[in-house]
Structure formats: C-alpha cells, structure tokens
N, C-alpha and C positions, 0 to 999 in steps of 0.2 A: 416572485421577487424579480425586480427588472436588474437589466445589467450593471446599470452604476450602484445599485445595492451588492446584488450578488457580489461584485468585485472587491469593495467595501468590505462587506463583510470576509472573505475570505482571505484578505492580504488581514485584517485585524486577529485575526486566529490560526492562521496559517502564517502571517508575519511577511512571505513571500510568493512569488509565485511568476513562472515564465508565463510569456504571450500565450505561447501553444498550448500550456497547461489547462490556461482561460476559455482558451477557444474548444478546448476540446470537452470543457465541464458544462457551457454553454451549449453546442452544439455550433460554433460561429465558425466566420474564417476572423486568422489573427490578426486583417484589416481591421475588421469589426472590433475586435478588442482593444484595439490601437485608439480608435473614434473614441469608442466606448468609459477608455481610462483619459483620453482628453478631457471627455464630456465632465467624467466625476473628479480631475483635477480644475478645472472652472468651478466647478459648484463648491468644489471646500476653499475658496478665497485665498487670502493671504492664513487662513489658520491651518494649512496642511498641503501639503502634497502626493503626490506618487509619482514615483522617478523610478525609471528604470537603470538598475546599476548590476552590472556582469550579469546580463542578460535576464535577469528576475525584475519583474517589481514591487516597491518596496513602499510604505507609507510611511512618511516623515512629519511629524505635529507640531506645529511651533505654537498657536497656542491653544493649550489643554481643556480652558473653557470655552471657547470659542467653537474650536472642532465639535465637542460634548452637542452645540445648539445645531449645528450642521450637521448631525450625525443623527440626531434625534428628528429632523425636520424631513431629512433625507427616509429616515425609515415610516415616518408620518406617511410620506407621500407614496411610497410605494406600496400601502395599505388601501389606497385609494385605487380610483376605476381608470386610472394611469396605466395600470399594472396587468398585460395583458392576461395573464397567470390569473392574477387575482378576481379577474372578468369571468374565466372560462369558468372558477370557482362556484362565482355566483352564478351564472350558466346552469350550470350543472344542478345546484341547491332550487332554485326555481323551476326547472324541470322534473326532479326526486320529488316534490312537495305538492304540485299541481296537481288539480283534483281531472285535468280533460287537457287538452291540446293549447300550449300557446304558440300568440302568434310573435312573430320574429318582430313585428314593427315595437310589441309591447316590450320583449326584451331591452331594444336599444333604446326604448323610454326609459326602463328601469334604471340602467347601467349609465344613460345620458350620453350616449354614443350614435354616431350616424347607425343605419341601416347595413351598411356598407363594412364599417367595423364588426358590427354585430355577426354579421353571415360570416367574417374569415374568423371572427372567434370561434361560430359555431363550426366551421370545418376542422382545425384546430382541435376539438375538442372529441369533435369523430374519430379523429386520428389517434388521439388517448384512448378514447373509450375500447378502442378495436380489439383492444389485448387482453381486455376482460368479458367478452362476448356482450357486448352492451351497445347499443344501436340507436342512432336518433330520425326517427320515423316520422313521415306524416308533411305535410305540403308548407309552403311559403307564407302562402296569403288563409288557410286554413288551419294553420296549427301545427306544433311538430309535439312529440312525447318522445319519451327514453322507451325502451325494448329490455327486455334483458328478466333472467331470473332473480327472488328476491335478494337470492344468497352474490350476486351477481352485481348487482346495484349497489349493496353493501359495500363490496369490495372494490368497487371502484372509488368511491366514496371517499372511504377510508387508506386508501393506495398515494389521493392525488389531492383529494380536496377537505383532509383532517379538520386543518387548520380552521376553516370556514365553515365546516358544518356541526363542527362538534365541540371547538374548544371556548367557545362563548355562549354555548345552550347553557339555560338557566335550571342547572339541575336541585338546586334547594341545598341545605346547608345540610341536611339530616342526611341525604342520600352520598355526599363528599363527604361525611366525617365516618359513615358506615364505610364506602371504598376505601378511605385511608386506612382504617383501623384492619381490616379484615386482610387488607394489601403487606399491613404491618407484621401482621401477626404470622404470615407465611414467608419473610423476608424481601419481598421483592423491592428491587432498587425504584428510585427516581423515575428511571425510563419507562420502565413496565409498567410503574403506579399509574403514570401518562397513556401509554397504551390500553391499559384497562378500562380507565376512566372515558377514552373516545370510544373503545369498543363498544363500553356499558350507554355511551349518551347515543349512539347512533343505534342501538337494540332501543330503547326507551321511544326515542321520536320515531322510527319505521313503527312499533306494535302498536304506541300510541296510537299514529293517525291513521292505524285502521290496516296497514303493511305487516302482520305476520309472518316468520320465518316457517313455512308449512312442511317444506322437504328438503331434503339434504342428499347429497351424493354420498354412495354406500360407503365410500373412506372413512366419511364421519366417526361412521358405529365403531371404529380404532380408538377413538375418545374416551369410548363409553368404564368408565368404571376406571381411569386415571385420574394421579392429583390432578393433573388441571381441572378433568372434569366436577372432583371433591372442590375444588376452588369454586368454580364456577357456582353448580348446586347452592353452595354456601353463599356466596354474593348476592344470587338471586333472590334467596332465600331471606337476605336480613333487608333487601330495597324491596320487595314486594309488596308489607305492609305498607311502607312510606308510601308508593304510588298504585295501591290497591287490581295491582295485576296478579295473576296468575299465568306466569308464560308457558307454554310449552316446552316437552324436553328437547325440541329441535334449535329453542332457544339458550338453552342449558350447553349443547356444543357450541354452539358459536360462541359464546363467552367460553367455551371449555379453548377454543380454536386461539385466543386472543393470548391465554397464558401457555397455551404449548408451543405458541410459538416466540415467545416471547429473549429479549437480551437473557442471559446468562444471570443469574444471581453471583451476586459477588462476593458473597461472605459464604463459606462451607455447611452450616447450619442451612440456611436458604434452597441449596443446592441437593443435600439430605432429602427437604421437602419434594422434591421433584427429580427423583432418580432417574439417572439413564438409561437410554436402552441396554437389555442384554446384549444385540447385538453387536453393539458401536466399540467394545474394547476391540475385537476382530477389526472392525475396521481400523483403528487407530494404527495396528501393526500393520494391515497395509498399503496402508499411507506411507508409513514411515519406510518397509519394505521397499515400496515402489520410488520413492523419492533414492534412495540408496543403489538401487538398478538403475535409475536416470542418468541420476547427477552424480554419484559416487560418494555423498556427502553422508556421513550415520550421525545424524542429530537424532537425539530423544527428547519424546516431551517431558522431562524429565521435569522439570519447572511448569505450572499451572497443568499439569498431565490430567488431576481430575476434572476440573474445571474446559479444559477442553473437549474430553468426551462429553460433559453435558452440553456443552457448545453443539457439537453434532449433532447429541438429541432433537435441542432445539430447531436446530437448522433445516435437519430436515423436515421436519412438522415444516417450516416455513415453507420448504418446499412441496410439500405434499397438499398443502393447504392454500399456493399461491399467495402468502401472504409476502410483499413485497416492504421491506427494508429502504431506508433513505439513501439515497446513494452518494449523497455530498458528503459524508461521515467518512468515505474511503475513497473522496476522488484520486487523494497525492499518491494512495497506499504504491503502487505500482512503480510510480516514480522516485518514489523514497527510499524504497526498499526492494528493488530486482529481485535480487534471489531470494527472500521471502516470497515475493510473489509469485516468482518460478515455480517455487515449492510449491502454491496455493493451487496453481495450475492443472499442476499435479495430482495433488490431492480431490480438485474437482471430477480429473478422469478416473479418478479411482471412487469415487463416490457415485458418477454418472453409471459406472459399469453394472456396479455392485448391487442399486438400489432401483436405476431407472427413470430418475429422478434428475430434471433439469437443474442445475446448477446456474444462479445468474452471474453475474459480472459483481453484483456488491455484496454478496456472500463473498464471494472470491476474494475479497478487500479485505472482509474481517478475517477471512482464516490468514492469508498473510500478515495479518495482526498476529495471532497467535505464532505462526511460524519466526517471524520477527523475533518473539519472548525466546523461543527455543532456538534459535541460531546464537542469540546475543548471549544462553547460559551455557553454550555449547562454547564459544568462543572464551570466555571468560573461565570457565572450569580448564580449558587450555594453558590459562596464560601463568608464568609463573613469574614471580618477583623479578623485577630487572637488574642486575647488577652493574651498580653506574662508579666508573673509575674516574676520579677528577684530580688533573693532575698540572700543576700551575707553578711558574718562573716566577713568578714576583710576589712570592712570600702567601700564608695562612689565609689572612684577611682576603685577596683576593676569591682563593680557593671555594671560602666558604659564601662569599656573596653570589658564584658562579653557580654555585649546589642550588642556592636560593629560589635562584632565577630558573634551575631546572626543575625544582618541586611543583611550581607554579604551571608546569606542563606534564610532567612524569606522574603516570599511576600511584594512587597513593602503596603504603609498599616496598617501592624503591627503595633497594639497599647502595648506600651513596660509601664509597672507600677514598679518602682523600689520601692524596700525596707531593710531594714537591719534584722538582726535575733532579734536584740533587741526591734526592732518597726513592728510585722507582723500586717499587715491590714486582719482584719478572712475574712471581705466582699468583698474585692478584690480578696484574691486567691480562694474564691469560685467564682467566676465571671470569671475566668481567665481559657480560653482555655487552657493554659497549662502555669506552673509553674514551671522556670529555676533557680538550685541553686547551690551554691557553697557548696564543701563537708562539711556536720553538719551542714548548716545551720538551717534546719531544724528540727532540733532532738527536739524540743521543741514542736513539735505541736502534737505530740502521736499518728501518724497516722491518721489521724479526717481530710484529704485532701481529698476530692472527684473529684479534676482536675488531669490530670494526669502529673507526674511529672518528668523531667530529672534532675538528676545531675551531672555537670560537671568541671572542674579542670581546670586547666589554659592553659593546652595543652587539646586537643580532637580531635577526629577522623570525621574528617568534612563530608565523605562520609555516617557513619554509623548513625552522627546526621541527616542527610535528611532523612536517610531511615525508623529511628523514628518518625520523625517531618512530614515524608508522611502519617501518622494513624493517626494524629492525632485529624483531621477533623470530623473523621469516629469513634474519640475513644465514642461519646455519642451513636452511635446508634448499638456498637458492643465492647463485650468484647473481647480489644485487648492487648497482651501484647507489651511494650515500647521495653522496654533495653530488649537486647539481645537475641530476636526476629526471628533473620533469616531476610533475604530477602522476605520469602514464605506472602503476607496477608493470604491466604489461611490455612497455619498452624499455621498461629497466631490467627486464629478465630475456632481452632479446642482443644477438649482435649480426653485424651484415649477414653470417652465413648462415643463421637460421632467420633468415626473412626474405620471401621468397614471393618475386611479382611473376604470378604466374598468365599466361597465355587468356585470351578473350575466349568465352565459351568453354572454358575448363569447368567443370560439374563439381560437387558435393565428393564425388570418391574419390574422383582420378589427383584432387586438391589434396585430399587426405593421404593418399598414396606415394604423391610429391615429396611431403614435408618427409613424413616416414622416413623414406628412403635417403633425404637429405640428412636424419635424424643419425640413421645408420654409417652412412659417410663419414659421418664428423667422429663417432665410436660412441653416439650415446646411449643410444638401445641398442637392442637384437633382435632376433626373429620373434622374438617370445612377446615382445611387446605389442607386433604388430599382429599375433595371433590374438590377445589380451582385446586391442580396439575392435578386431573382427567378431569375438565372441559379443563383447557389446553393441556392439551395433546391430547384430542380428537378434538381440534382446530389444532394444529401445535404442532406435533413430537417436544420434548426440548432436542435430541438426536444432538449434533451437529456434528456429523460423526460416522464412525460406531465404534469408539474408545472411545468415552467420550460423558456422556451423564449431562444434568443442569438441573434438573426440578425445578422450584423454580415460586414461587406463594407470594401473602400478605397473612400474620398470621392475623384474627381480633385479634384487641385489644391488639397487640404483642408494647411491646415499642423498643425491642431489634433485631440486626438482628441472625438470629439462622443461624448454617450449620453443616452439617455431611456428611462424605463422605465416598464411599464403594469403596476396591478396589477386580477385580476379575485376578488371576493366569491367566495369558496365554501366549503362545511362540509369538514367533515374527510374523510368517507367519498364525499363528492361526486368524480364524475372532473372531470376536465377541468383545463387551465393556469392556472395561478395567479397566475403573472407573466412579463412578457416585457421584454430588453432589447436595445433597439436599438443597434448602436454601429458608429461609422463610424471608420475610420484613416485617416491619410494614406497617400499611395500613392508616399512621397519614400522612397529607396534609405537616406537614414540614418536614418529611424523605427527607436524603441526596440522592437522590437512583444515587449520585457518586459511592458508595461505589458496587452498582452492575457493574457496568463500568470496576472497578477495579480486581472486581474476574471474570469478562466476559474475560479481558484481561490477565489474569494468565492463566486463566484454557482452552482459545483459544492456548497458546504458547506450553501448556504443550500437548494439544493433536496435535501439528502439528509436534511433533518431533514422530514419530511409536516408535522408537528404546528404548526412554525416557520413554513413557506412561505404554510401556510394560515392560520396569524393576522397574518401579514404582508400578505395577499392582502388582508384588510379595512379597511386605515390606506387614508386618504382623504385625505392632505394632506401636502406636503413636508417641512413642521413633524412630522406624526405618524411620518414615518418615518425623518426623523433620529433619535428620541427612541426609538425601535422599533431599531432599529440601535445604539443605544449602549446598550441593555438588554440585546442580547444581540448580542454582536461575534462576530462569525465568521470574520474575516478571519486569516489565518496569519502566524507572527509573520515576519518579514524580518527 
C-alpha cells in the first residue's frame, strides 16, 4: 500500500492521527508525511480534504459521492505496479513459481519497470526475506532464485505477500464451501476462516506444482494429537477428494500450525473447541502478580479472564511457530492506551522469562488490548453513583433545565438532589459528591462547604466542565484543584513546595532522595515511606525508561494522596532522567487507586514524547510548569 493510500485509509478508520504517528507506522520522517498528506490532499479535489487541527490530522468530506470515486480510483491504483510493496509481492510470486533462474532484465518487463527499479525492489525484498531465512541467490545477467527451506518459503509468503499469492488463487467453489462449512462447524470467526483459507490455498499450489512439505522442525511433533491438528486432519480429509491428493502428515501440521495459531474465538463454545494450555492459568497469575510489584496497580482479568488465557494459548503457538500478525491492527494501541500498554510490557517479560519465547511488538499491541478490557472493568467496578447537588437563585424551572444540561455529561446513574438558595438542605450538600450552582446562589453558606463545588451560568463550556467533573472522583482522596485547573492532573495535585528544579547531572536516586526528603519537610511522610520505595525499588526498577522515572509506594496512615515531582536540565541527545515523580497513597482498603491509573497515564505520554520531556526538564518554577502543561496537555480525555 503506498503512502497516500496507507494514510487514507488509516485517518478513515482511525478517524485521526498525529504526523509522528504516520511517520512512525510508515517507517518515514514527519517531512515525508507532511509531502505525503499534501500529495493525497491534491488528489481528493474540491470533494475532501485533510487538515491538520490540534496537532492530529483529520479527514473532512464535502462531497460524499464524489470522495466515494476518489477513494475507489485511489485504491485502483495502488493495486497497480505504482505500488512498490505490491511490486516486491510479485517479485517474490515469480521467483516461488519459477521452474530455474530468472533473469532481472525479464522481471522489470514483467512488472514494466526500468532495470534500475527493478534491482532496488529486489534489494528491498532481501531485506524482508532476511528474517525468515530466505535468500535470493544467483547472478544479474544469469538468473537469480529464492534459497531457503520449504517450510521457510511458506512463511515468508504468507507473512508478507498473502494478499497476492493467495487471496485470488482459483480455488473452485466445492473446495470454499468444504473450508466454510468445516470452519463453521468448529466456531471460528471471519479472521481465521481468512487465514485458513490462505494457509489451505498456499499448501495446495506448493504440493501442486511439484513443492511438498517433506520435514519439519521437531517443535512440530507438539501439534500432533491437538484440536488443531483434529481440525486440520479433518480439512484435509474433506478437500483431498476435490483435488485428488493424498498429502503427507507433515502437511497435516502445517495446516495443524495455521489454527493454533490462530485470533481467539469469540463465542465460549468456539473456545471449548480449542482448550487452553494447562500451563497458562499459572501464567495468567503472574502476569498479574508481576504487574502489581511493578506498578502497584491489582487489576484482575476479571472480565474476558477465559478468553484471555486462550489468547495466550494461541499467542504463544504464534510464537513458537514464527507466525507473524499484521501489525497495523495495533499501530495506535501504545498511544491510546499507555498504561495498558505498560502492563503489556510487562506481561511480555513475564512470558519472555517463563517460556523463552520471543515476544514481538504486535502481540504486545493485542495484549494491551486485553489489558485495556481489564483496567477499564477495574475502574468502573470502582466507581460509585455520583451525588450531584443543584442548587439555584432564580426559581425550579431554571434548576431542572441545569440538571438537564448536566445528564448530557454525567454517568448514567447520577443521583441529582435539587434545591433553591432559600431552602439549602446542610445534610445533603455535605453528602453530595459535588455541589452544582447558579451564580450567588450560595453566598449564604460562608464557605462551611466540604464538597467540592462548580458554579455555572446558563451558557458553559461543555468541554472544560468534563475536564472538572474527571477529578472529581478522586477530589476525596487528593487535594485537587476544580475551576481552572489546566488539563495537567498532575499539576493539579502539585504546589511550589513540592516541585523541585533540581541540579544538571542529578541521577535517578539522588532525584528520588530529594523529593523524599522535601516530602518529609513539608510533614507528609516518614521514614516508613521511604523504607516502603527502597523495598520496591530493590524488587523492580520504578524507572519507566531512561527519561522519567515514578517511584510511589503506600504512606501508613496517610488519608490523602501526596506527590512531588523533580525536574533535571538536559539537552535533547543528552542520556539520563529528566524528571521524577514521587507519590505516596494511602494504605485504607477503600482508596480509589483510579487515581494511580490516572497519573500512570499522564506521566506514560509525557515521557513518550523525548522532545516534550526534555523541554519540560528545563522549567524552573511552579508557575512555569502550570503554563508548560497547559501549552501542551497530555492528559487523556475521561
């Protein structure tokens, strides 16, 4: 897919997407993407654009049929020999099928391309092949051939070049209504039917034209006598008549290879079919064990919990098997979700440890999928009904169009208590999560309010009431400020004397030792707390890269959550930590520890930008890094 497709396509389903975002799914710099999104706002005319707005860009349609022929013309063409990608495809398909050595001049006849094209595709395409032991051999003007084992060939094949070698082979109607049916009858979704079908059409043209699967790596023989392999057997078994083979049982795993490694069944019955490992509950616990000693966070899979262990199952066959996953299905995953993906992290070094077993990057994408499910049932099993106080000067009617206006933003749920200034109930608004009012209505209670309270006018800014009304969950267990606040939680739970520009070449400890100690000063902790970070730290580094480090532990007998944060000078290209945040929780049974979730996910975004972290590492003053934070908000919406 060339770049003004890819881009296309990913603002239409992604809906947005930053320069760097682009550049980094592509492999480009974010000039290139800059070109790149010119080029494909020329090509869609007056019927659409892409504009860049608060630093994402965004695709806007003016007309619906027009874009439809541009959009369709657009994805024509990049099916064509335009498409470097779709070049090396055939590359490759021409090479696999060759009966002796071609030569490179015939290639760039084929493809209609110079000579010159042709040889940087084929280098290109060595550079692919490399990862699957697969080699392209043999002279310029004499002929070149592929190298590699057949199991080998296969998988590069089917890794890079699906699309083209297998999803328009003319398999017959009888042998697609056998795969449907047999696919059916063991639950598998959409996706797998698709991957079984390539697997099955690339086993058929290799044994066809004469390529048998003869041997296998001894891992194989784990296959043997699994449903997959029952699946397989079975498949084999109903297309053999249809095309009068008899394959080998080394052909029997490889089709065994293609359902073990397959997505996840999505219905429980499906799942039934293809039991998990015994050993993956163990693992399950510690994953969640290890993420608990990292981060301090006890989520449980409590939600999709079976469905993820066969997740594992499968995953690792994926990795045991080298079968490699699309990875544009989880490019945002890391961006969207931080501490999901933190967790996923996680979870990879406890899988790497455990099994031995390479973990990629786009596994890593789907488990922060899952972890996603389980933060977000972890946060919501948290949350309890909000108790909203609304209390208003100028009569009923007003009161209840205000409520209105707040239903349209508040959790469904929300218990609403209405009142007038003339008639304040004291035992309600002290019961009452937060207390909504029309301007003066309250000027009679002499500040004696312990809920915390917004007040608003008949017009208000709908955006900046959520961004209030996100704290205010968390306002009992953290002095937060409401109104006018910033975006930052983070600088909303800080003030001058716990923020602390500390010295150039200050390190990871002597940073953490600072704050501490300033921590102590103020009368927020004690020694016990800093016994609490020392025990963790000598468990699991709270460094979350080499740029930002979190050490944060429970305060005994703290009701409140405390935090202080240091920042140390340093250039771009300079190593070393840039900032550190200290932070203490209470250690009461009913703490929200949402609210760690919350600064997990701040201060994950703020260190994944280098460029950010390090002009943020230079602000000197409380003042400059409210004003630094509301320049550039990082925080995710709630």
């Amino acid at each position: 897919m060339n770049r003004e497709t890819h881009i296309l396509r990913h603002l239409e389903t992604a809906l947005a997407a930053t320069p760097d975002g682009l550049a980094a799914q592509l492999d480009l710099g974010t000039r290139s993407i800059v070109n790149a999104v010119a080029r494909l706002d020329a090509m869609l005319g007056t019927a659409a654009s892409v504009r860049l707005v608060d630093g994402r860009y965004r695709l806007y349609i003016l007309d619906a049929r027009r874009y439809g022929e541009i959009r369709q013309a657009l994805l024509d063409a990049d099916e064509s020999l335009n498409d470097p990608a779709h070049r090396r495809a055939l590359i490759y398909r021409a090479l696999l099928r060759a009966a002796g050595p071609v030569r490179i001049g015939d290639l760039a006849s084929r493809l209609s391309v110079s000579r010159t094209t042709a040889t940087t595709d084929l280098a290109a395409l060595r550079e692919t092949l490399a990862g699957h032991d697969v080699t392209i051999t043999g002279r310029t003007n004499s002929g070149i051939r592929l190298e590699g084992s057949e199991l080998d060939l296969r998988m590069a094949g089917l890794t890079h070049f699906a699309e083209v070698l297998c999803d328009h082979y003319p398999l017959g109607d009888e042998i697609a209504e056998t795969v449907a049916s047999i696919c059916t009858s063991r639950h598998l979704n959409r996706s797998s039917r698709h991957t079984v079908l390539r697997w099955l059409t690339m086993l058929l043209d290799r044994y066809l034209s004469g390529h048998p699967l003869t041997e296998l790596p001894p891992e194989f023989s784990e296959l043997e006598g699994t449903a997959a392999h029952d699946f397989a057997a079975e498949l084999l078994a109903g297309i053999s008549p249809l095309v009068r083979i008899d394959p080998p049982p080394t052909e029997q795993l490889f089709m065994a290879m293609a359902v073990a490694g397959m997505r996840t069944p999505d219905d429980q019955e499906g799942r039934q079919l293809f039991p998990a490992d015994e050993d993956v509950p163990a693992l399950v616990d510690a994953i969640f064990d290890r993420i608990t000693e990292v981060m301090g966070l006890q989520v449980e899979a409590a939600e999709l919990a079976d469905e993820f262990a066969h997740h594992l199952t499968f995953m690792l066959s994926r990795m045991r098997f080298r079968i490699h996953l699309d990875d544009d299905a989880v490019a945002d995953i890391r961006d969207q979700y931080p501490v999901a993906h933190r967790m996923a992290e996680i979870s990879r070094q406890v899988l790497e440890e455990r099994t031995g077993l390479r973990i990629t990057d786009s596994e890593v994408g789907l488990l922060a999928g899952y972890h996603q499910v389980f933060l977000d049932h972890h946060e919501r099993s948290r949350r309890t009904h909000l108790r909203v106080a609304v209390v208003t000067s100028a009569g009923r009617v007003s009161g209840h169009l205000l409520r209105i206006q707040l239903a349209r933003i508040l959790p469904e749920g929300t218990r609403y208590v209405m009142m007038s200034a003339d008639q304040l109930d004291d035992d309600a608004l002290t019961a009452a999560d937060l207390v909504v009012s029309t301007p003066g209505a309250l000027a009679g209670t002499g500040g004696a309010l312990t809920s915390p309270v917004v007040e608003l006018g008949a017009v208000f800014d709908r955006d900046e009431l959520v961004n209030q009304l996100s704290r205010v969950r968390l306002h009992r267990y953290a002095d937060l400020q409401l109104a006018g606040a910033g975006s930052s939680l983070l600088v909303s739970m800080l003030d001058p004397d716990r923020f602390m520009a500390l010295p150039p070449g200050t390190d990871y400890h002597r940073a953490t030792a600072a704050l501490i100690d300033r921590l102590e000063e103020l009368g927020l902790v004690g020694e016990s707390f800093r016994e609490a970070l020392r025990r963790r730290e000598r468990d699991s580094s709270m460094l979350l890269d080499e740029l930002v480090g979190f050490p944060h532990a429970t305060v005994p007998g703290a009701e409140r959550v405390v935090l202080a944060m240091g920042v140390i000078p340093r250039h771009i290209d300079e190593p070393g930590v840039r900032a550190v945040f200290v932070m203490g929780v209470p250690d009461k049974q009913d703490y929200d520890d949402t609210i760690l979730i919350d600064v997990y996910d701040e201060i994950i975004r703020l260190a994944s930008d280098r460029a950010l972290i390090t002009s943020l590492s230079r602000v000197t003053s409380h003042e400059q890094l409210f004003w630094f934070m509301a320049d550039h908000p990082t925080r995710r919406n709630t």
